[in-house]
N, C-alpha and C positions, 0 to 999 in steps of 0.2 A: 726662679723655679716655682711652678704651680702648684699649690700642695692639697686644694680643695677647688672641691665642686662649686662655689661660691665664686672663687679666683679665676678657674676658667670660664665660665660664663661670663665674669664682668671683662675678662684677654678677648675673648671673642665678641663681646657686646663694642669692643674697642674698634674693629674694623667691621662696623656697620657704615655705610655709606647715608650721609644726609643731607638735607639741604638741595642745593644745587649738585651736587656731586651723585644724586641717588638719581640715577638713569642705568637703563640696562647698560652693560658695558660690553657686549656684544662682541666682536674680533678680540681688541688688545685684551679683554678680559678671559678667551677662552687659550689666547698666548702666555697669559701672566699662570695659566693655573699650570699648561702643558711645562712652563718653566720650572714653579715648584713642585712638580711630579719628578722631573727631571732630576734637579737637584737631590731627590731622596729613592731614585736609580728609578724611575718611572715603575711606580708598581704595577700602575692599571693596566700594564702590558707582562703581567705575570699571571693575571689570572680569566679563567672562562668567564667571558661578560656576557650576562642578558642587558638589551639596554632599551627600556622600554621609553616611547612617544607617544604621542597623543592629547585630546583634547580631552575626552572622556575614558573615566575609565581605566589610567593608565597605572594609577596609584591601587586598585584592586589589581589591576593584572597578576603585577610587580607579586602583589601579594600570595596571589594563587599560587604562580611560579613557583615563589621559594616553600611553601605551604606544599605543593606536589614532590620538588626535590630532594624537601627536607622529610618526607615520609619515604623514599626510598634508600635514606641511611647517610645524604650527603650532609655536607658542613654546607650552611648555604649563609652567603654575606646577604644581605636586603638594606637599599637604601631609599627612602621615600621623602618626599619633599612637598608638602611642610610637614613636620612634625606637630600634634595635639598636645600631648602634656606633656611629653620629656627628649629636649635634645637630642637621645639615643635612641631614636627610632630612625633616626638618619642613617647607625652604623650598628642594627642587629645582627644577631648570628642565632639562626633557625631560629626566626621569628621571635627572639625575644633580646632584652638589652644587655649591653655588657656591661660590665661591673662598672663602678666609676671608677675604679683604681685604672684598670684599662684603659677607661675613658681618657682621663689626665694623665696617665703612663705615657699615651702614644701624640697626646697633645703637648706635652714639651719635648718628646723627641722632634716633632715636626716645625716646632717654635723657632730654631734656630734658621732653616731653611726658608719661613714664610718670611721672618728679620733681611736675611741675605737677599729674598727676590724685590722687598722694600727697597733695597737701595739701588736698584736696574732700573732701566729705563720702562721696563711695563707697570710699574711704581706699586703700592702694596695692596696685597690679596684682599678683597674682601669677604666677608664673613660668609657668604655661599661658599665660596672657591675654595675658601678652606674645608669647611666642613665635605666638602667636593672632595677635596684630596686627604683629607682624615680617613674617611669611607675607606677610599682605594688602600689607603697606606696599614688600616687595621685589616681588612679583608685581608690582604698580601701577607700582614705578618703572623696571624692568628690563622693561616692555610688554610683557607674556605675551596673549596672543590669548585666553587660555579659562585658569582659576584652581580645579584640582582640590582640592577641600577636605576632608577626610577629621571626622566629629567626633569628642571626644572622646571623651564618656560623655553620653551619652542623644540629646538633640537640640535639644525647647524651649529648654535653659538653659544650655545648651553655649555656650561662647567663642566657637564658630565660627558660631553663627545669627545674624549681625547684618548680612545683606545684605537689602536692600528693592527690589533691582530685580525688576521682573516675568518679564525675561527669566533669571530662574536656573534649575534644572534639579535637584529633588529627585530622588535616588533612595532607593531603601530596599531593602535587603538584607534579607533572612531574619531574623524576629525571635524571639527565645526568652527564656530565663529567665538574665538574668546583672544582676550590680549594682543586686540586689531591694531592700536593705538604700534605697538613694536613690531609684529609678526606679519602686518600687512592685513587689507580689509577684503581679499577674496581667498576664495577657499584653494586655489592653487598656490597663490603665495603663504595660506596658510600652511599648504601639505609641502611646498619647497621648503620649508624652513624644518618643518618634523621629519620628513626625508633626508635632512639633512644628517643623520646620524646613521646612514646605511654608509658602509664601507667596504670598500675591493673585496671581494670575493666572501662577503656577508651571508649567513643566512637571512630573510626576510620576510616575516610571520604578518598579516595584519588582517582584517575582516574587511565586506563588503563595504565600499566608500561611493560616494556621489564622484558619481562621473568626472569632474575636474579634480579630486582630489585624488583619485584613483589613477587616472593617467599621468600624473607628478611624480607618485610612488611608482608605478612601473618603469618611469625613464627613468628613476636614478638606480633602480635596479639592475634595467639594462644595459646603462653606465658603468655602475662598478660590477658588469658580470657577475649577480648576485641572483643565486634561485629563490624567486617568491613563492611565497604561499597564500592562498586567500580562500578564508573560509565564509560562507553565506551559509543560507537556511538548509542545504542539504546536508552540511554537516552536523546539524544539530536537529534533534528532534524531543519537542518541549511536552513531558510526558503531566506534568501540572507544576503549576505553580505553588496553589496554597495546600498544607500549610506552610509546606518550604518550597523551593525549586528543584525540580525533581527532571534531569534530561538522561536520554541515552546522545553518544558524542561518536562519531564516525569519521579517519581523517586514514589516510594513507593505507588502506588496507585495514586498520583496527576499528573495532567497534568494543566502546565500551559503554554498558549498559546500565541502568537505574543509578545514575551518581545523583546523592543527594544535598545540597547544600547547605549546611547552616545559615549561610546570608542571605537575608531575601532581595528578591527583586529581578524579573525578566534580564534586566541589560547584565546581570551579575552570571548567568550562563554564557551571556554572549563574550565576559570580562575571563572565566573561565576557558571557555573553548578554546582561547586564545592561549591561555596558561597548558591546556593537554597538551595540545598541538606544538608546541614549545619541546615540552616533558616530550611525547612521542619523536621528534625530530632528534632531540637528544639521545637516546637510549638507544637509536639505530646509529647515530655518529659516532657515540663514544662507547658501544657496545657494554650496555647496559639491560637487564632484563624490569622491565617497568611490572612493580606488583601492583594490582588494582585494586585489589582488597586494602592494602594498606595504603593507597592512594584513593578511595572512596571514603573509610575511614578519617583519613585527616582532612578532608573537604568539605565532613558531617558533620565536624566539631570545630572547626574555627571561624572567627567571628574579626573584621577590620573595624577598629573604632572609626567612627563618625558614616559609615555608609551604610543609609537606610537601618541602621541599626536601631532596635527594640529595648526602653529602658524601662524597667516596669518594677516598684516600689510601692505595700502597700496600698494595690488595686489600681493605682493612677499608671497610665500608659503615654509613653511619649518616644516615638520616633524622630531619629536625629538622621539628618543628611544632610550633608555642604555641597549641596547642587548648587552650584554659584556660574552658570549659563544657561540661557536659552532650553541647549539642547539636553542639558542635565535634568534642568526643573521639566522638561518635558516627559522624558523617559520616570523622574521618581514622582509624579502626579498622579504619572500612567497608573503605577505599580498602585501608588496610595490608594486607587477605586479599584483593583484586584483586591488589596486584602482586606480592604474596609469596605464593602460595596455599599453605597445608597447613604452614604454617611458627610457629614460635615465636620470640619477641622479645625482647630484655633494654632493659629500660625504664631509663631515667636520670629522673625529675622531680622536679618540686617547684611548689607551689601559693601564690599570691600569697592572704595572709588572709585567710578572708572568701568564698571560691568554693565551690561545692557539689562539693567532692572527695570525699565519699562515692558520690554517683551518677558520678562520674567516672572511680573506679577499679572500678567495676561493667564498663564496656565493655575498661577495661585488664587487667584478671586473668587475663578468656579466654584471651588472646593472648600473656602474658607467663610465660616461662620463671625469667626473674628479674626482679626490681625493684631498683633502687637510689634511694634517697631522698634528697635532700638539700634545702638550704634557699639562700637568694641573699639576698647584704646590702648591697651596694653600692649599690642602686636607689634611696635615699632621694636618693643627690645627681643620680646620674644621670638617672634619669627627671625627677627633681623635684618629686616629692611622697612621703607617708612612706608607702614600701611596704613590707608585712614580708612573711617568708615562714611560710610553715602551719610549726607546730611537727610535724617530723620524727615524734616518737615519736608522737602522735596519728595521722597516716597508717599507720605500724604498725600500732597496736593496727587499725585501719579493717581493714586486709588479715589480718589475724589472724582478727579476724572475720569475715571471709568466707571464711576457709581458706587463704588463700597464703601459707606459707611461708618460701618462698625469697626473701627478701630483706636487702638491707645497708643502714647510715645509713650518710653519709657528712655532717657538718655543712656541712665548704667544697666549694661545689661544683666546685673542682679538684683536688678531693681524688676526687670521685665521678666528673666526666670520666676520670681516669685509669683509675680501677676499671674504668668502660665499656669503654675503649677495650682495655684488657688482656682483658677476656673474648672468650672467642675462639668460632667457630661457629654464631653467631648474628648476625640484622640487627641492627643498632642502633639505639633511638631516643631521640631526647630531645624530653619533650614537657612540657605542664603548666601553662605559662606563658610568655611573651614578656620576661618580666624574668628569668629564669631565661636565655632563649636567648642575651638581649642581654649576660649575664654570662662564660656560658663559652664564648661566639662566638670571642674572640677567640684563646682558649688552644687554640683546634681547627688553628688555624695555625701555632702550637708543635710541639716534637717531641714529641710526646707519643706518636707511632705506634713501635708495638715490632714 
């Protein structure tokens, strides 16, 4: 029996996959999870699922979502993947976390079930698949109205696709080029794989996509007879940006006007639009009257750690964002010369293995006055799978080659926070990756301000 927060963290640390054994686990592992669902009466088919995909973007949707929902009076579950500082942002309820007695409450009831699926032939859960079917099993018994589901990595064979009722509600975020190495290295075999979470008679919510990825998402719409929805630039109209994002949002007949966002950043409307359009499809299905006052209001005042978010201590300014692709670092570059115009930046990052950080310090060099480099180790227990970080000196030589300079290593990266935080005259950011943010988040609350 699990009697502290300590105990279950090091139960769950226990089925981390390593070694040779840490590879996605793809089919038998999206079998092993639909098992121990099974075994504890399938919850994820008790309750309304949003179940968001995508490459960008999809962990704000999520957010919005349950942020809209949850201002018009419902119980809303939210589950996002990876979690920054604590465990239970995996198994919120209206956007905040449950107790830990909860937490360990509903993890030794489900103990006994994840033991039982151990000894079957789809052999034992690992530590996503759990926390996969934690989610579902506290949603279900804590009676949340609507069960925001965020995936992991990809969609078909993700943990999280194992809902079969007709009434769930795919969305798909913006898709591009990331986790090629599993999910395949073109952008149809990218969107077949995030498509792969639309089911028989689904709704199907997602924005304007690159032609190959767009025509993937529409055949398996028309496969499992599912009405899409696809919103582009007419349904959105960007009334400014600075100092916050400020749009009127038009979709089905409604128009809802001057919504203003706490979050900055362009692609953060585009992240919302997707979240109304969700909310408005809702409230005509399950006859509900959508209040806009109270869903403006809760849009004005909520904030997602690590996205483009603003930390500001004692005069020093430092903007955090875990753009860790391509197409991310593209879109919060952008945004960087909206709210900073004509300005230079001192960079802090570092890249999770494996990510196209060559094309990623192409949008960073522009902008950056300096770099600091460093690398993040903790993440194998924390997140729960073996994440390393890009070998430091290989990013070097990258910027060398391309001509930059001015930059430092720093291996620990509170060793490189510090560095940041002491250079002086310049915005701050730290970017790169989410495991990197979810490391020195918490040292930012330290004294580390001179």
């Amino acid at each position: 029996m699990i009697k502290t927060n300590t105990q279950a963290i090091r139960y769950l640390y226990g089925h981390i996959p390593s070694g040779r054994k840490y590879i996605f686990p793809g089919g038998i592992g999206l079998k092993r999870t639909l098992y121990l669902l099974k075994l504890l009466g399938s919850p994820q088919n008790k309750l309304k699922v949003i179940h968001i995909a995508g490459t960008s973007g999809k962990g704000s949707t999520a957010f919005f979502i349950s942020t809209i929902l949850r201002s018009q009076g419902f119980k809303v579950g939210l589950s996002v993947s990876p979690h920054l500082l604590d465990i239970r942002e995996r198994f919120q309820i209206n956007n905040n976390l449950i107790s830990q007695k909860n937490f360990i409450d509903c993890l030794n009831e489900i103990i006994p079930a994840v033991e039982e699926t151990s000894k079957t032939k789809y052999g034992t859960p690992t530590y996503f698949e759990i926390l996969v079917v934690l989610a579902y099993y506290i949603f279900c018994k804590l009676g949340v109205d609507y069960a925001v589901m965020e995936t992991g990595l990809g969609g078909m064979l993700d943990g999280t696709n194992v809902v079969s009722r007709r009434d769930k509600i795919a969305v798909i975020t913006k898709i591009g080029h990331d986790h090629t190495k599993i999910l395949g290295n073109t952008l149809d075999k990218i969107a077949s794989q995030k498509a792969g979470i639309i089911k028989p008679g689904n709704i199907v919510v997602t924005t304007k996509q690159h032609p190959k990825a767009f025509g993937v998402i529409k055949k398996a719409a028309i496969k499992n007879q599912s009405k899409m929805y696809v919103l582009d630039r007419k349904n959105v109209k960007e009334l400014s940006l600075v100092p916050k994002p400020t749009f009127t949002f038009n979709f089905e007949n409604r128009t809802i006007e001057d919504i203003k966002l706490q979050m900055l950043g362009s692609f953060q409307v585009q992240n919302c639009s997707l979240a109304l359009a969700t909310a408005i499809l809702l409230s005509g299905r399950d006859k509900f009257i959508l209040d806009e006052k109270k869903l403006k209001r809760a849009l004005g005042e909520v904030e997602f750690l690590g996205r483009m978010q603003k930390v500001v201590n004692k005069g020093e300014m430092i903007i955090i964002d875990g753009a860790h692709n391509p197409q991310k670092m593209k879109e919060f570059t952008k945004n960087l010369q909206i709210y900073f115009p004509d300005q230079k930046f001192i960079f802090l990052l570092g890249f999770k293995r494996g990510k196209d950080y060559k094309n990623i310090l192409r949008y960073i060099v522009p902008l950056a006055d300096k770099i600091i480099i460093t690398s993040f180790f903790n993440q194998t227990k924390f997140q729960g799978m073996s994440v390393l970080s890009e070998d430091t000196k290989k990013i070097a030589q990258v910027l060398e080659t391309i001509g930059h300079k001015k930059y430092e290593i720093f291996e620990r990266s509170e060793d490189a926070l510090k560095a940041l935080i002491k250079s002086k005259n310049r915005v701050k950011v730290i970017t790169g990756s989410l495991y990197l943010i979810s490391e020195v988040y918490p040292f930012l609350q330290k004294d580390y301000w001179y």
